[in-house]
C-alpha positions as CSV (number, residue, x, y, z in Angstrom):
1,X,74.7,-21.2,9.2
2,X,77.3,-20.5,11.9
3,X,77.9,-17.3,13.7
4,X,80.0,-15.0,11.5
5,X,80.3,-11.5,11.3
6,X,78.7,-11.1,8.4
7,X,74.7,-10.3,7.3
8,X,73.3,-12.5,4.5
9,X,70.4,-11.2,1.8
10,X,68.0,-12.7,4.3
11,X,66.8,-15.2,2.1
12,X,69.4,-18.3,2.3
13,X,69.3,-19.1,5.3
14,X,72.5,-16.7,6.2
15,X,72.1,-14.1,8.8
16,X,73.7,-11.8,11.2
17,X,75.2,-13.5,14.5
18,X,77.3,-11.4,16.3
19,X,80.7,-14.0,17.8
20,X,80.7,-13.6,21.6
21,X,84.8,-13.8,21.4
22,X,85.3,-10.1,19.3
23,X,83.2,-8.4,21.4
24,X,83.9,-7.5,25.0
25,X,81.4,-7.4,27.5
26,X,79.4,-4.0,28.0
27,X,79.2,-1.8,30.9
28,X,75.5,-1.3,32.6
29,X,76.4,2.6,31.9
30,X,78.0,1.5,28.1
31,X,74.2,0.3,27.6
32,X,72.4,3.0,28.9
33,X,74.0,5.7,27.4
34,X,74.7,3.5,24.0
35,X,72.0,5.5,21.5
36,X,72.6,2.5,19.0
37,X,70.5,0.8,21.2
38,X,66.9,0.5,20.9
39,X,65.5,1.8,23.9
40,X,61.9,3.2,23.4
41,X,59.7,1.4,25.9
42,X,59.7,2.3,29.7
43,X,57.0,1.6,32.7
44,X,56.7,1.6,36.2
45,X,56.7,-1.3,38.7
46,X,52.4,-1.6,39.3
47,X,50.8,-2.5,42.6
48,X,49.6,-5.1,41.6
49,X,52.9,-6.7,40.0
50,X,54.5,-7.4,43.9
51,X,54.2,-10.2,45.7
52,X,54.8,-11.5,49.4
53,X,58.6,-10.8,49.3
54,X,57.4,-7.1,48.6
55,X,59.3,-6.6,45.1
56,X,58.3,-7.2,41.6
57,X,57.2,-10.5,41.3
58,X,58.9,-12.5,38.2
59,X,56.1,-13.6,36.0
60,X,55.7,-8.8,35.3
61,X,59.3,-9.0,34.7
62,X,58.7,-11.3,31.8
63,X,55.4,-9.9,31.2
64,X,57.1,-6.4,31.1
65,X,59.8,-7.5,28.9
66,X,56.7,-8.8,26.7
67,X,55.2,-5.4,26.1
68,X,58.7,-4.2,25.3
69,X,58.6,-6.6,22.7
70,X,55.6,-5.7,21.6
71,X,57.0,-2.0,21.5
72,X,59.9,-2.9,19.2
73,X,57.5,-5.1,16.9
74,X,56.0,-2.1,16.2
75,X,58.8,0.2,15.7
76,X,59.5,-2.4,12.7
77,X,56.0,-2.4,11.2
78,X,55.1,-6.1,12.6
79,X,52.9,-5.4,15.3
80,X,49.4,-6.2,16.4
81,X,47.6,-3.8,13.6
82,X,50.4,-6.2,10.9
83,X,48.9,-9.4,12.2
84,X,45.5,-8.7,11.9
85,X,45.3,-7.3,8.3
86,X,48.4,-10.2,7.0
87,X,47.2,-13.1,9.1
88,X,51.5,-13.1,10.1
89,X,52.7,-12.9,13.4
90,X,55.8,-13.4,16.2
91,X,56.1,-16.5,18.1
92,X,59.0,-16.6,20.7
93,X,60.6,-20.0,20.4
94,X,62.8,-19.5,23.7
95,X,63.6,-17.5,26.2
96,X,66.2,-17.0,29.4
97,X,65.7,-14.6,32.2
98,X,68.2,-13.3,34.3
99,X,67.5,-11.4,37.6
100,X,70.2,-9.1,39.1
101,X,68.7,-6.2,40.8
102,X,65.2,-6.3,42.7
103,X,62.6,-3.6,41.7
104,X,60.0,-2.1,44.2
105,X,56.7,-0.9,43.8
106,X,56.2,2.5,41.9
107,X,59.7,2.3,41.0
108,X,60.2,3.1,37.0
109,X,62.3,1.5,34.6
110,X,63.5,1.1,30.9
111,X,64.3,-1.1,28.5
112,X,67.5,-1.4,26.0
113,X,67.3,-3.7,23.3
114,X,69.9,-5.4,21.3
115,X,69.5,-7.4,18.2
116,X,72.3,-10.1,18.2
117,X,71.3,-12.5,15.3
118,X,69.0,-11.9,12.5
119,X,67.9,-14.2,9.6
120,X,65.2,-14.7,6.7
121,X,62.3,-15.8,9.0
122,X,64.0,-15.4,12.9
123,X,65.4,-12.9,15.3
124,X,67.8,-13.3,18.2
125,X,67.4,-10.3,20.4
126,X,68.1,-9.3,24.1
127,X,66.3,-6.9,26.5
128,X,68.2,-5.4,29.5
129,X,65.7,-3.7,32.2
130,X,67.1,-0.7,34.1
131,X,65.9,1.5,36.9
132,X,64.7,4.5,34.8
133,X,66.6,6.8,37.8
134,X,68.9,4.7,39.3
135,X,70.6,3.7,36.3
136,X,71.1,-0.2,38.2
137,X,70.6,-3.4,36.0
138,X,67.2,-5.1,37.3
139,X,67.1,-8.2,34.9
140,X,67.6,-9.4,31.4
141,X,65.8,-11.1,29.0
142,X,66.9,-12.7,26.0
143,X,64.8,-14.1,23.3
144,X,64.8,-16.1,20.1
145,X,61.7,-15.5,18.1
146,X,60.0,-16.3,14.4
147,X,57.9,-15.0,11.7
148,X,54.6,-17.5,11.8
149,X,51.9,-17.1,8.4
150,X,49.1,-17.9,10.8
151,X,46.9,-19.4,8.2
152,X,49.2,-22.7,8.0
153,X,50.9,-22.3,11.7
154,X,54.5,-22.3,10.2
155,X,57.3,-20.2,10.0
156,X,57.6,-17.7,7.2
157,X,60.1,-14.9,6.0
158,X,59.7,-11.4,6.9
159,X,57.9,-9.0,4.9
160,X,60.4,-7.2,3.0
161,X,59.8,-3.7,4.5
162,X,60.1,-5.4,8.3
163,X,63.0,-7.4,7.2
164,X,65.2,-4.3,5.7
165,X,63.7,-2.3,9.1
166,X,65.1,-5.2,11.0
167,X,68.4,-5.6,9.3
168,X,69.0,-1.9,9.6
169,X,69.1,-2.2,13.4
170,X,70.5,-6.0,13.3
171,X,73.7,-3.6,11.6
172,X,73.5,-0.6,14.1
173,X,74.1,-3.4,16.8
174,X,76.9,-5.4,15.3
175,X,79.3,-2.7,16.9
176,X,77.9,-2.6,20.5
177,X,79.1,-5.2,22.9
178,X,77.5,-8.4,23.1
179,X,75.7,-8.7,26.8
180,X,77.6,-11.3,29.2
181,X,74.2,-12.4,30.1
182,X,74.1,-13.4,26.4
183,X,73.6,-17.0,26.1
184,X,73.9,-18.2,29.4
185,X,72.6,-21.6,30.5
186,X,71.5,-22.4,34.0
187,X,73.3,-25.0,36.6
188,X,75.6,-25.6,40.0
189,X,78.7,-26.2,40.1
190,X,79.5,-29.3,41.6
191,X,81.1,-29.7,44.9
192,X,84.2,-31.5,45.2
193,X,83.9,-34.1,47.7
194,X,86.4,-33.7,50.6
């Protein structure tokens, strides 16, 4: 279905999509002090995370943005403990990264996260990292992900206690400003010749 303001039962294919043109864009200090969000997973920058340019190297950033993943999986019931007694799991299907602020080592940070679409088997969400003490935007991260019965490696709705856990938030969130990192695509602008 098309993005609407609406949530569907989950089951028909209709979901939650939150339209980028009723919502205005959202302040770094909007997000972090926004308790809709979900913001329950933190960490620091690790040694081993920097590379030569001496800040936190991008493949942690996505692998950090993983865990937080991970974090809000389990907030909703559907973590690693629910795919090995259900044979179900979470496969991510795409996923953008924006950098906008480097971090250094030791430095800590936190993530907010927003769910912007939600339907019977998917999940449209978006991570913002920020400097734990700084209060700065580091990078984003914004994911589209599905509900996989790993027995037959196909998509398959959410189990109904996740899916009302889900939708629960997916409603909390339609209020809070949709992130202009939201749905970005990446490219150069042309030069006009002279």
């Amino acid at each position: 279905s098309g993005p609407g303001p609406g949530i569907g039962d989950g089951r028909g294919g209709e979901g939650l999509e939150i339209a980028a043109d009723r919502l205005s864009s959202p302040t770094m200090s909007d997000m972090l002090n926004d308790e809709r969000l979900f913001a329950e997973h933190s960490g620091r920058v690790k040694p081993e995370w920097i590379d030569v340019n001496g800040h936190m190297n991008l493949a942690y950033y996505l692998l950090a943005f993983d865990q937080g993943t991970d974090t809000l999986l389990h907030h909703h019931g559907i973590g690693s403990t629910y795919t090995r007694s259900s044979n179900c799991g979470f496969f991510v299907l795409e996923t953008h990264l924006t950098y906008e602020q480097e971090l250094l080592e030791g430095e800590p940070f936190r993530l907010h996260t927003q769910i912007l679409g939600l339907d019977a088997k998917r999940v449209h969400y978006f991570h913002a990292m920020h400097h734990a003490e700084k209060g700065f935007l580091a990078a984003t991260n914004e994911i589209m992900a599905v509900h996989v019965d790993l027995a037959v490696r196909r998509s398959a709705p959410w189990p109904e206690a996740a899916y009302r856990s889900l939708t629960a938030m997916a409603e909390a969130h339609r209020a809070v400003p949709r992130p202009p990192q939201a749905g970005r695509s990446i490219g150069m602008e042309r030069r006009r010749a002279a």
